[in-house]
MIBA-126487 format. One record per residue (C-alpha): y, x, z; residue in three letters; residue number from 1. Coordinates in steps of 0.05 Angstrom, whole numbers, plus 5000, padded with zeros to 4 digits. Each point is the difference from the previous one (the first is absolute). Example, Ala and Ser with C-alpha at 12.3 -4.5 7.8 and 13.67 -1.06 7.14 Angstrom:
2
<<4910,5246,5156>,ALA,1> <<5069,5027,4987>,SER,2> 
//
This chain:
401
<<5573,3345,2408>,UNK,1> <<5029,5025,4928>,UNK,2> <<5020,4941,4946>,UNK,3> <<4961,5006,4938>,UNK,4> <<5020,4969,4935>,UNK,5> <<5028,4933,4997>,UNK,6> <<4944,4949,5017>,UNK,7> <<4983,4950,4953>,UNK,8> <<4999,4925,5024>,UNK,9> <<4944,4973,5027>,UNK,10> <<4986,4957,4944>,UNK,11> <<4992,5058,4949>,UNK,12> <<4942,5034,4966>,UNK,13> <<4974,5048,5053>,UNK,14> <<4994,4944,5053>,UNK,15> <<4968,4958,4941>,UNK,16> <<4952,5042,4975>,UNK,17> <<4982,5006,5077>,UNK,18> <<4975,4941,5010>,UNK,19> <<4963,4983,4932>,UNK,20> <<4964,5071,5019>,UNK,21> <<4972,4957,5062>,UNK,22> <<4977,4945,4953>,UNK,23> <<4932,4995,4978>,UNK,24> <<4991,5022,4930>,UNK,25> <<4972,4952,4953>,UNK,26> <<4938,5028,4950>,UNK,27> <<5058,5006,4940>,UNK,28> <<5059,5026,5041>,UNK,29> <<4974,5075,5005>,UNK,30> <<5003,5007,4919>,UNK,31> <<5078,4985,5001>,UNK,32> <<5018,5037,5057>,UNK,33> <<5042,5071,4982>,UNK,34> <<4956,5064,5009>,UNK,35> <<5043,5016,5067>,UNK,36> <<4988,4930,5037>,UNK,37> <<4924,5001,4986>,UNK,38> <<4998,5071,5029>,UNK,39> <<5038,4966,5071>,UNK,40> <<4953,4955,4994>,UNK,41> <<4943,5037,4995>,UNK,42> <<5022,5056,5053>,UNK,43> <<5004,4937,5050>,UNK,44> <<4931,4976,4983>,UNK,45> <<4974,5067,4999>,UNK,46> <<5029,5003,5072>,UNK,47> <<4985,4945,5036>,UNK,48> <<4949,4969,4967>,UNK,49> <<4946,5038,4955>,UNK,50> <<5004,5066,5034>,UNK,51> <<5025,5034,4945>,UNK,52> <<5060,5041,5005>,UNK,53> <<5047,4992,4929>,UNK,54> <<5043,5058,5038>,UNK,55> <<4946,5049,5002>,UNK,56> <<4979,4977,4928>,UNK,57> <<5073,5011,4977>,UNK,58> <<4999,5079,5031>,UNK,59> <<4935,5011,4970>,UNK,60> <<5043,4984,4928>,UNK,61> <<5046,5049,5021>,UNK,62> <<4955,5053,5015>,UNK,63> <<4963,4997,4935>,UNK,64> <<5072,5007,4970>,UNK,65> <<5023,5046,5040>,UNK,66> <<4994,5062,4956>,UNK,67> <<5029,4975,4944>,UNK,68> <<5056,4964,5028>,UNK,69> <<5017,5054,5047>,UNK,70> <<4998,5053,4934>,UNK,71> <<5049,4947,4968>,UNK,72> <<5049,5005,5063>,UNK,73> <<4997,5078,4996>,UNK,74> <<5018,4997,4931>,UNK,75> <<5058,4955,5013>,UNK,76> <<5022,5044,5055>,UNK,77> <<5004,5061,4941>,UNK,78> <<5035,4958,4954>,UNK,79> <<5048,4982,5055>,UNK,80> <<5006,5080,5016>,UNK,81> <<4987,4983,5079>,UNK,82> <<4928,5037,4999>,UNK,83> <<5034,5063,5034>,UNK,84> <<5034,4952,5049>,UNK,85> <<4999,5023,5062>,UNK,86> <<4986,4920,5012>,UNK,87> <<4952,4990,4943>,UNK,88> <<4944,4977,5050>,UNK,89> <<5051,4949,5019>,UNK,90> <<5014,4967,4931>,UNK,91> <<4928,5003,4989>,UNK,92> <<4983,4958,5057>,UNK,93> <<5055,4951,4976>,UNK,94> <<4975,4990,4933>,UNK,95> <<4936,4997,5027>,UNK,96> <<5021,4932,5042>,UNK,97> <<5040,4980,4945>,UNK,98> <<4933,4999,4950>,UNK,99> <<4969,4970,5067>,UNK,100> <<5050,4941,5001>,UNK,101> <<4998,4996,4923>,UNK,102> <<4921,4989,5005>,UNK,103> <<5005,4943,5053>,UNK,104> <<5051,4974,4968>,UNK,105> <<5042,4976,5051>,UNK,106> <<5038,4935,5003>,UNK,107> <<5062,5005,4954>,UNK,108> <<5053,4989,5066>,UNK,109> <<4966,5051,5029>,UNK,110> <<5008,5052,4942>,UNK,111> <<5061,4990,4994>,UNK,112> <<5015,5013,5071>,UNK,113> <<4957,5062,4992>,UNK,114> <<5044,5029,4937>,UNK,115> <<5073,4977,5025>,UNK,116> <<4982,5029,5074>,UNK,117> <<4977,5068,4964>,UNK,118> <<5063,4998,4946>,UNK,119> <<5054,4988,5051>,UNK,120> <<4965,5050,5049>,UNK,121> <<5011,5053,4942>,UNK,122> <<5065,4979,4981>,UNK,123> <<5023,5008,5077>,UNK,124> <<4971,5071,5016>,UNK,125> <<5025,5023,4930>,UNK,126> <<5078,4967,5017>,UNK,127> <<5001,5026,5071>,UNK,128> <<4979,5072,4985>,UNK,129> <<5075,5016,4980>,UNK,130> <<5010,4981,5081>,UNK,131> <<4937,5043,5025>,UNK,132> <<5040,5063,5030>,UNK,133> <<5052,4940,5038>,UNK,134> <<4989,4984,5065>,UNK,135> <<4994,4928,5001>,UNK,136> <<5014,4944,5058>,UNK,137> <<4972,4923,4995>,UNK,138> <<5040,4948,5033>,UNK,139> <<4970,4934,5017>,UNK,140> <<5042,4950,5023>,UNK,141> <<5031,4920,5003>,UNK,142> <<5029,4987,4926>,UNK,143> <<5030,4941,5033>,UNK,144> <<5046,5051,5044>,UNK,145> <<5067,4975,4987>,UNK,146> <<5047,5056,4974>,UNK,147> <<5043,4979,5063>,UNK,148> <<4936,5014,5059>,UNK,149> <<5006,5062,5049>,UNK,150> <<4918,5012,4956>,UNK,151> <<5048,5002,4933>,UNK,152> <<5055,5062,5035>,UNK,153> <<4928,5030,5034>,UNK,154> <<4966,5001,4929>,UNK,155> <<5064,5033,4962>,UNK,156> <<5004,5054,5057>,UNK,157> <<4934,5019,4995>,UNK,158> <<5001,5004,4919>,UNK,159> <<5058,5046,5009>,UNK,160> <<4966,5039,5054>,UNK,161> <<4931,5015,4958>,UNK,162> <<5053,5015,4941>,UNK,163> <<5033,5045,5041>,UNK,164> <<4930,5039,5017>,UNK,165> <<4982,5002,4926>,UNK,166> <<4950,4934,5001>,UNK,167> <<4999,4951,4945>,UNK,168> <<4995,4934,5031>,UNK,169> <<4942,4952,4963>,UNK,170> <<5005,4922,5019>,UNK,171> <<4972,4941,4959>,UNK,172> <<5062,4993,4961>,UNK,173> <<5027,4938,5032>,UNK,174> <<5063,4968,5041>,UNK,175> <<5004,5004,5071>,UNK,176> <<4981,5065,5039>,UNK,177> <<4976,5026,4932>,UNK,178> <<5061,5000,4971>,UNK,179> <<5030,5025,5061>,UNK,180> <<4965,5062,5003>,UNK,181> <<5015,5021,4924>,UNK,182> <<5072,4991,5013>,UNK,183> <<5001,5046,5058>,UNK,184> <<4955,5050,4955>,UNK,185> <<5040,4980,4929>,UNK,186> <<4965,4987,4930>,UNK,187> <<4975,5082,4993>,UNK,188> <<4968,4992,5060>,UNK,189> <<4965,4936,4991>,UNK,190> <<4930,4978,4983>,UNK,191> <<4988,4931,4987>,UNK,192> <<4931,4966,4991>,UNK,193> <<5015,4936,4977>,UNK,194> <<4943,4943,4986>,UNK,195> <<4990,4959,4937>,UNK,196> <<5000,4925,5022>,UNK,197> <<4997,4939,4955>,UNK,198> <<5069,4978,5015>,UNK,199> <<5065,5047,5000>,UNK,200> <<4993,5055,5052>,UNK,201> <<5061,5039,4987>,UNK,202> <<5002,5071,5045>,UNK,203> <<5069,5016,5042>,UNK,204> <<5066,5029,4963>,UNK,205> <<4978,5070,5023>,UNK,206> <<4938,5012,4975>,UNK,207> <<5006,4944,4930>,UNK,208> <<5018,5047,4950>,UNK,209> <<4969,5066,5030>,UNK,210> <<4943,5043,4966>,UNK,211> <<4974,4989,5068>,UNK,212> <<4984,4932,4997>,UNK,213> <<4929,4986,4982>,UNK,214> <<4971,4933,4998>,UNK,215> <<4929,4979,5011>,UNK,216> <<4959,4947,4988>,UNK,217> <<4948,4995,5047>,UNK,218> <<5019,5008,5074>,UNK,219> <<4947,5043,5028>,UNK,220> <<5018,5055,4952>,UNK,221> <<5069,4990,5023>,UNK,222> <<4977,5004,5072>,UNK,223> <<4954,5057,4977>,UNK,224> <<5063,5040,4985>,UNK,225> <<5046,4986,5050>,UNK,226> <<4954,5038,5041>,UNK,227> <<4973,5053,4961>,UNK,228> <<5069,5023,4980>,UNK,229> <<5031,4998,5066>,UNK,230> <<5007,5059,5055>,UNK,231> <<5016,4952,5057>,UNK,232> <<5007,4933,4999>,UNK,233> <<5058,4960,5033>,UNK,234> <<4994,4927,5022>,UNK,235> <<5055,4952,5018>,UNK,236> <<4995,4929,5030>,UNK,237> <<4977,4945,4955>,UNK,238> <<4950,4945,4981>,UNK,239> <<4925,4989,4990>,UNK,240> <<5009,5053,4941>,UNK,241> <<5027,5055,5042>,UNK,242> <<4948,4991,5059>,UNK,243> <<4939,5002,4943>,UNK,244> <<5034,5062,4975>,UNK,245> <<5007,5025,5067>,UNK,246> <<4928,4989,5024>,UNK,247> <<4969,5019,4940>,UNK,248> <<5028,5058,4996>,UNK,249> <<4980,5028,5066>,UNK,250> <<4925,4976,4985>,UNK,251> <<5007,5048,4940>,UNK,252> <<5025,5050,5037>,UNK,253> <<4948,4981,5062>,UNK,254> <<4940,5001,4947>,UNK,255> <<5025,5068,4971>,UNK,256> <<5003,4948,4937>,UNK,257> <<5077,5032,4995>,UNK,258> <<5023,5072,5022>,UNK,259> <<5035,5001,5070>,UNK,260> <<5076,4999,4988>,UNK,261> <<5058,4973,5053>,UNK,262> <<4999,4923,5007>,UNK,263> <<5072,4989,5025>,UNK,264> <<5014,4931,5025>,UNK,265> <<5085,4988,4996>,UNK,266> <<5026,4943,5047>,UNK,267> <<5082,4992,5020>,UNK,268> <<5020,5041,5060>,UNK,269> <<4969,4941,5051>,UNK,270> <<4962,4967,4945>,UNK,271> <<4932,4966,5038>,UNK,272> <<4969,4989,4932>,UNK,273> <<4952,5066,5006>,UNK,274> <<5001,4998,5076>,UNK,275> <<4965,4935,4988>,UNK,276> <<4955,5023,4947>,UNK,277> <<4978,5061,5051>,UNK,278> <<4986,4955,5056>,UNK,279> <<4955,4952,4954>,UNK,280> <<4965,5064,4972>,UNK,281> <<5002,5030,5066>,UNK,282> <<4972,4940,5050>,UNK,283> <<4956,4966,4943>,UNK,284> <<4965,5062,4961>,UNK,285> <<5003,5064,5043>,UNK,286> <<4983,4960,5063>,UNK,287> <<4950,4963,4971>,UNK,288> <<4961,5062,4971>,UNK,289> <<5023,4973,4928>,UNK,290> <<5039,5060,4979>,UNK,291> <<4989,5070,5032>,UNK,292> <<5059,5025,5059>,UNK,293> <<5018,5058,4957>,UNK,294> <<5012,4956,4938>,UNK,295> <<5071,4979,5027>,UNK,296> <<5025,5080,4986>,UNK,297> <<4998,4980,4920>,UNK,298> <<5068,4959,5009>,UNK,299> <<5061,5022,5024>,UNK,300> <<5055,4950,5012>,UNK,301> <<5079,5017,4982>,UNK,302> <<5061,4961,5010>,UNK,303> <<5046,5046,4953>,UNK,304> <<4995,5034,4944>,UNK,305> <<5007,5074,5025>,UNK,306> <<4937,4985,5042>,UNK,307> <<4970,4977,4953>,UNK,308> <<5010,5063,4942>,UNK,309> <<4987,5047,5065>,UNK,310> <<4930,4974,5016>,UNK,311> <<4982,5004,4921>,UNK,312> <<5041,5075,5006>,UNK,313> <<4954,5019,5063>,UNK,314> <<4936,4981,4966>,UNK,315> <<5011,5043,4948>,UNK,316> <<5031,5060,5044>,UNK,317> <<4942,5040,4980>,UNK,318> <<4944,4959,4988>,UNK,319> <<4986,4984,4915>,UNK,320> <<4945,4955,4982>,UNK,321> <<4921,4992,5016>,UNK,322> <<4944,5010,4947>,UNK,323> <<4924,4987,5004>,UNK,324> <<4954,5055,4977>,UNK,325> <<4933,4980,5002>,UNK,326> <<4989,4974,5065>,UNK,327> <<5061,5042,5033>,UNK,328> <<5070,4975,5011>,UNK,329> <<5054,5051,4990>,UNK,330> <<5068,4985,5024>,UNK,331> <<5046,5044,4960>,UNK,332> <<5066,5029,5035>,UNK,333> <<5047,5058,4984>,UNK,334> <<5000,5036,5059>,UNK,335> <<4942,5031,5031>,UNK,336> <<4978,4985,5068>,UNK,337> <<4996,5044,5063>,UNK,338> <<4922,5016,5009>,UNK,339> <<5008,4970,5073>,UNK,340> <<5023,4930,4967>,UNK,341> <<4937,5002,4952>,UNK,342> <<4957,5005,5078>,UNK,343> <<5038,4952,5021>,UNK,344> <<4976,4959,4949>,UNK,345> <<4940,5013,5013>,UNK,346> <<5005,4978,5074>,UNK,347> <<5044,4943,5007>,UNK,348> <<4984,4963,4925>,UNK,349> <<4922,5006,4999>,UNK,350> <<4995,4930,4997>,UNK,351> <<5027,5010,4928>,UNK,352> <<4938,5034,4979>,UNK,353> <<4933,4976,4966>,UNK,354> <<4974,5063,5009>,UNK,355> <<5025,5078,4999>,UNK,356> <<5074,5014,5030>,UNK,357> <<5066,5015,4970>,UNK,358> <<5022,5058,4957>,UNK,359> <<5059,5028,4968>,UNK,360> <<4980,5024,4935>,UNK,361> <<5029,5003,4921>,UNK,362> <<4990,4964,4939>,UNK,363> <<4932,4990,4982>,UNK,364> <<4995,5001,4922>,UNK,365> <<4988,4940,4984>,UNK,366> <<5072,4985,5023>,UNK,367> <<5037,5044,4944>,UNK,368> <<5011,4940,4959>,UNK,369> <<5055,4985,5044>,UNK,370> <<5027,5073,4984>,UNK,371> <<5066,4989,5030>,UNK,372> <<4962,4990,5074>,UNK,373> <<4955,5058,4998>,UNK,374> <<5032,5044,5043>,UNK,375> <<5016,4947,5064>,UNK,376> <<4953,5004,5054>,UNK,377> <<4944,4956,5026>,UNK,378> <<4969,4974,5058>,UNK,379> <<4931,4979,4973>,UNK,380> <<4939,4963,5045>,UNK,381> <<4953,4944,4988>,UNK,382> <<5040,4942,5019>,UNK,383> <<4975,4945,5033>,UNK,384> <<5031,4939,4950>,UNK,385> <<5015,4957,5062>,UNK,386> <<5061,5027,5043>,UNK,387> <<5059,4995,4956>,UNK,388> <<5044,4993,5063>,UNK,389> <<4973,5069,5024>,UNK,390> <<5007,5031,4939>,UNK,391> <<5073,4987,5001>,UNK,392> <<5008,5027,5074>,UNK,393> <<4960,5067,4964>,UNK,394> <<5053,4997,4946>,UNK,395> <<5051,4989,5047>,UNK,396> <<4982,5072,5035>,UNK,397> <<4994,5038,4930>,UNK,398> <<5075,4972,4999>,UNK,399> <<5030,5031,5054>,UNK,400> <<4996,5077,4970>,UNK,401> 
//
């Protein structure tokens, strides 16, 4: 679903060294092969044909090396002064895969898509924690949208709206509705994630000499954060792009891959472009058992922009965020329910629960790293992973105190 790196042609090294691996070696060819081929080789042989597993060989090695290698990451972690990190069990597990991928030595295409992924990963979360306190709203949308469509007006309106309600507005830094919308919200109140492409890919006026641009080079870290730094999430008619954006973001949010946030869908006053859309989703998936009857409750479709900032204003009325803990789900809110609401929970959203019911309780410690949401409340249970739609009916309730 996500693009990778760009791909290589056909006619390249990977797909070459392919198919000489399916040759049969001659008696000589083993001695000239490079330490990392003959160990493909072997693992395949091992495999499929002597009944001797290279892999399990291979963890063997690491095991006997274990204890000194993992002394040498411990003493890098000191040097580095992350040992009382907080995450230290983290970075050890990275350098541990990284000393992994160093000892199978990995193709070098694949390395490097290993070490730019990582690099521009760090580069991101360190750029876009000046934004962390913002709220923040992604719009997708047609960068073909001529600046004279009805889409173009709807896009600056609902920039200015989310403005107006103290949202920065993130898009991916092109023309069309993307430019639109950082009008309407102006250059303060812009984010643009821009992508790195061979040829010129210049971003919009806005946004194109803003400390919020950023540009990326790979697109699914670029898809990675559209999402990740976004509250809700605003679509607007468009092209192939737009519906892959659109449908993989509610499998994220359907797979619990992605928190639950508002998934507005904006159309003209009369527009049929989401009606359509609804009907397709509606008459081809729900009917069909492909999708679940509650799953249509994650969209919400708007034809102006004052709908639009009110739905993302009523989601938050009261409710904050969600948080696993172990194997509960908290959903974190400012204002603490009625003790009737919490039964009602416990009645009319059982279906929620894996096992257990609902309760309204407080922080549980190993949420004070977020010190700043300590003292909201939570509803916590044992979630089932599956009913996303439900979930946002349960949020929906939290919402009306």
């Amino acid at each position: 679903m996500l693009d990778t790196a760009p791909r290589r042609a056909p006619w390249r090294r990977s797909e070459a060294h392919a198919f000489t691996r399916r040759m049969p070696h001659s008696p000589h060819e083993g001695a000239t092969r490079s330490r990392r081929d003959r160990r493909r080789q072997g693992r395949r042989v091992g495999i499929f044909h002597a009944g001797v597993n290279m892999e399990n060989l291979l963890d063997r090695h690491y095991h006997v090396d274990q204890p000194e290698l993992r002394a040498c990451i411990d003493e890098f972690l000191r040097l580095a002064g992350a040992s009382a990190s907080d995450q230290v069990d983290l970075y050890r597990a990275m350098l541990w895969t990284c000393a992994r991928i160093a000892q199978e030595d990995l193709d070098r295409w694949d390395v490097k898509i290993l070490t730019n992924t990582l690099g521009e990963l760090f580069q991101a979360f360190g750029e876009l924690r000046h934004y962390h306190r913002r709220r923040k709203v992604t719009v997708f949308g047609s960068a073909r949208t001529p600046s004279d469509a009805a889409e173009y007006a709807l896009a600056t309106a609902t920039g200015r709206a989310l403005a107006q309600d103290g949202f920065m507005v993130i898009t991916g830094a092109g023309g069309g509705v993307m430019q639109a919308a950082h009008e309407g919200a102006g250059e303060q109140n812009s984010l643009g994630f821009n992508i790195e492409l061979p040829f010129e890919q210049e971003p919009n006026p806005v946004i194109h000499s803003s400390p919020g641009l950023f540009t990326f080079r790979f697109f699914f870290i670029r898809k990675l954060f559209l999402v990740k730094e976004a509250d809700a999430l605003i679509v607007f008619p468009g092209g192939f792009g737009t519906q892959d954006e659109t449908f993989e973001l509610l499998t994220l949010i359907q797979t619990g891959k992605s928190p639950l946030v508002p998934v507005i869908l904006m159309d003209v006053p009369g527009g049929s472009y989401w009606q359509s859309w609804q009907e397709f989703v509606s008459t081809q998936m729900a009917a069909r058992g492909r999708i679940s009857a509650h799953d249509s409750r994650l969209v919400h479709v708007a034809e102006r922009a004052e709908d639009a900032a009110r739905e993302i204003a009523r989601f938050y009325h009261n409710f904050h965020s969600m948080r696993w803990v172990g194997k509960e789900l908290r959903l974190r809110y400012a204002r603490a329910l009625p003790q009737p609401v919490v039964q009602r929970f416990n009645r009319e959203f059982a279906d929620l629960l894996e096992t257990g019911e609902f309760a309204q309780v407080t922080a549980h410690s190993s949420e004070h790293d977020e010190i700043e949401l300590v003292d909201l409340v939570r509803i916590a249970f044992r979630f089932n992973h599956r009913d996303y739609g439900r979930l946002r009916q349960l949020i929906d309730v939290i919402n009306e105190y």
